[in-house]
N, C-alpha and C positions, 0 to 999 in steps of 0.2 A: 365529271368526277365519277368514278368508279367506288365501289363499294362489295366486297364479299365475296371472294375467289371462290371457284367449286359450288356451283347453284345449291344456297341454300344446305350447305352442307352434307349432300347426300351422302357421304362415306361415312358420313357421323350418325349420320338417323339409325342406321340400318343394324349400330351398333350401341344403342343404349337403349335402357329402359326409361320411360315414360321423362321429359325432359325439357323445359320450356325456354325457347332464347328469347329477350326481349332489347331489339335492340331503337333506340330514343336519342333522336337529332332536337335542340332545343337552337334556334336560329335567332341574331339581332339582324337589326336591319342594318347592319355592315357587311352580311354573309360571314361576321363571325362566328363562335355558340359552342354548345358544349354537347359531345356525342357519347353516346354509354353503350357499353353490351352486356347484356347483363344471362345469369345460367342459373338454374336452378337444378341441379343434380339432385336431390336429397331424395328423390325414389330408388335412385340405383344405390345412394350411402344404403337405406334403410335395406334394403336387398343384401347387403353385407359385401359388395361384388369391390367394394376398397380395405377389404380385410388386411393385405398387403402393407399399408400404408397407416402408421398411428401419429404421424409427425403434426396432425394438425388438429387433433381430437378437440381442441376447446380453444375457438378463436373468435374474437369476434369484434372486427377493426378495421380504421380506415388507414389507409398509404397512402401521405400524400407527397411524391418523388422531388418535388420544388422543395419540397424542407428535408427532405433527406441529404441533397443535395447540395443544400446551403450550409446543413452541418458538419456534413466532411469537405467543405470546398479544399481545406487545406491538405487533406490526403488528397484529393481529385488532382492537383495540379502539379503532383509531382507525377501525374501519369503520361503516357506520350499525347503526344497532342489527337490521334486517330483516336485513342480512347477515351478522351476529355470529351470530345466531340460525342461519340457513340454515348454516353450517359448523360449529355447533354439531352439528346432526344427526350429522355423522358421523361420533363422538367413539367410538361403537357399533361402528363398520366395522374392518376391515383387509384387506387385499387378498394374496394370494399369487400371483404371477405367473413364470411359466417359459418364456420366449421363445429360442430358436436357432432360425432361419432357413436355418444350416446344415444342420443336423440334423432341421430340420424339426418343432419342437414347439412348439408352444402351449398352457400348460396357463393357464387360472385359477379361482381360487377365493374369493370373496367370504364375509367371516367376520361376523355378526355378534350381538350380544351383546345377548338380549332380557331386558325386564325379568317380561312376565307375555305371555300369549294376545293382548291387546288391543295390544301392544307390536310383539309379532312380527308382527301384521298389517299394522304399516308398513315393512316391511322395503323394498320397493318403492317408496314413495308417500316415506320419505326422501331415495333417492337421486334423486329427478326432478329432472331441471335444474342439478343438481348438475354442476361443470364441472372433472373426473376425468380428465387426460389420458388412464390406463390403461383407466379406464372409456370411452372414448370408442375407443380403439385396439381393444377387444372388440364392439364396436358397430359399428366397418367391417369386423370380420373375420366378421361374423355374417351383414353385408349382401354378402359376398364377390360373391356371384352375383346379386342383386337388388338395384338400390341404391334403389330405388323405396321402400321400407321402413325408415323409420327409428325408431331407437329399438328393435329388436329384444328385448336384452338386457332392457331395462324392461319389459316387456308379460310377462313373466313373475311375473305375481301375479294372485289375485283367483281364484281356482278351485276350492281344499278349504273348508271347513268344518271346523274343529278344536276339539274339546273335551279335558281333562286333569285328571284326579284322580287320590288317591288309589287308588281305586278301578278305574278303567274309563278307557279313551283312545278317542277316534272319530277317524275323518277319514272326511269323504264329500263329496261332488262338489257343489259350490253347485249352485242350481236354477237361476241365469241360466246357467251354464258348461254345465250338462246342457245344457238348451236350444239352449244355442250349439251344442253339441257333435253334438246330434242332428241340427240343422240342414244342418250343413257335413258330415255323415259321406259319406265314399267309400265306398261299396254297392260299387263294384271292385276294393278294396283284399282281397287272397286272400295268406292265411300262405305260401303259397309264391313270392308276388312278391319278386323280387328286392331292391325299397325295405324289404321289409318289417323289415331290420335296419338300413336307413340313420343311425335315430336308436334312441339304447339309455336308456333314462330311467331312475334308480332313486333310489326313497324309500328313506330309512334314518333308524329312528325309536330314540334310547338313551332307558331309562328309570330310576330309582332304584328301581323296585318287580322282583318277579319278576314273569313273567309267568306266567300260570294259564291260559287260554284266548285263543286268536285265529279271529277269524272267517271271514276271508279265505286261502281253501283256495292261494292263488297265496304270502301271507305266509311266509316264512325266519325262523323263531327263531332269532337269536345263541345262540352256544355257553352264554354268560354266561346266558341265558335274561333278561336283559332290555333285548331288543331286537327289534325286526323289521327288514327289508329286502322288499322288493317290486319286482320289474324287468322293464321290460313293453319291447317293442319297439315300434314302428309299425304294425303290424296288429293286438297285441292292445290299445293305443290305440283307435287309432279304432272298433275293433268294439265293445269296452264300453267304455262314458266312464265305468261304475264299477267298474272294474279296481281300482283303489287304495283303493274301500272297503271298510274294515274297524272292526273294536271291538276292542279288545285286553283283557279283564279280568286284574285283576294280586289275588295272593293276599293 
């Protein structure tokens, strides 16, 4: 199972101010469970840098696409069947959105509802093309300072490697995304440069087992003892691309 195209989103760091992704896999022991990504923009709102944009000044609400979609079934099925299908997909999704402009926040979080490993890998590759106002409104606050770049938001897939059992959990760094990674690395990026907290990334992984042993000496065991959390900034990014590999054995 792949997860998060474009390591870690580097076309996106390099272009926002100060900016936290959190994204949180909650796992049954079906290897079904529920995956979130969640953003926190409200330094770059407060920067005034979405001057441009007043369509979402006071919002503050969930979207959940399964009841959207259950209310207009009967507009839905006079559509062609390629299009019936394509808003099918996103029956999975719900969106939580927090907008003042006053106030200067921005928060969103994308929820969705996987059925096994193979499932969750299209978390990404569902919503493509999909025509999301909200989703589109995250997408020019992304490209705030670059407009050269589009689709930002979506190019976050395609980068872990994830296995899940009973047993034992992995995530480790696809081999095309190493590569990429290696490729593009900032050799001038130094823990004490000031970017280096620009972007704050953190994995958060629930599990139904305890956990027994974790590999990754950077890994946070939850209280509950089963869970991990992993939170890396921009220099420890870029200097290992596999920061966020670990094996988690559970008892």
């Amino acid at each position: 199972m792949k997860l998060f195209k474009s390591l870690f989103i580097l076309t996106l760091i390099f272009n926002l101010y100060s900016c936290e992704v959190v994204q949180e896999v909650n796992f049954n022991t079906d290897q079904s469970g529920q995956y979130s990504l969640g953003f926190d923009l409200s330094e770059m709102m407060s920067m005034g840098l979405d001057s441009e944009s007043d369509s979402m000044e006071q919002i503050d609400s969930l979207i959940v696409f399964s009841d959207i979609l259950e209310s207009k079934k009967d507009s839905i099925a006079k559509l062609s069947l390629e299009e019936q299908n394509k808003l099918k997909e996103l029956e999975a999704y719900s969106f939580y959105i927090k907008s003042d402009t006053t106030s200067g926040q921005f928060k969103m979080k994308i929820n969705y509802d996987f059925k096994d490993l193979e499932d969750l890998a299209l978390f990404g590759e569902k919503l493509k093309d999909q025509d999301i106002k909200e989703l589109n409104d995250l997408n020019q606050k992304l490209q705030a300072t670059d407009k050269s770049k589009p689709n930002m938001m979506l190019n976050i897939s395609d980068s872990f490697d994830t296995t899940f059992n009973k047993d034992k959990f992995t995530l480790s760094i696809s081999q095309e995304a190493l590569e990429k990674a290696e490729k593009e690395k900032d050799t001038t990026m130094t823990a004490d440069n000031p970017m280096a907290n620009l972007m704050r990334f953190k994995l958060r992984y629930n599990f139904p087992y305890r956990i027994k042993n974790v590999s990754n000496e950077h890994a946070k065991i939850l209280s509950n003892f089963k869970g991990i959390e992993i939170t890396a900034n921009l220099y420890q990014m870029v200097s290992d691309p596999k920061f966020f590999d670990t094996e988690v054995e559970f008892e």
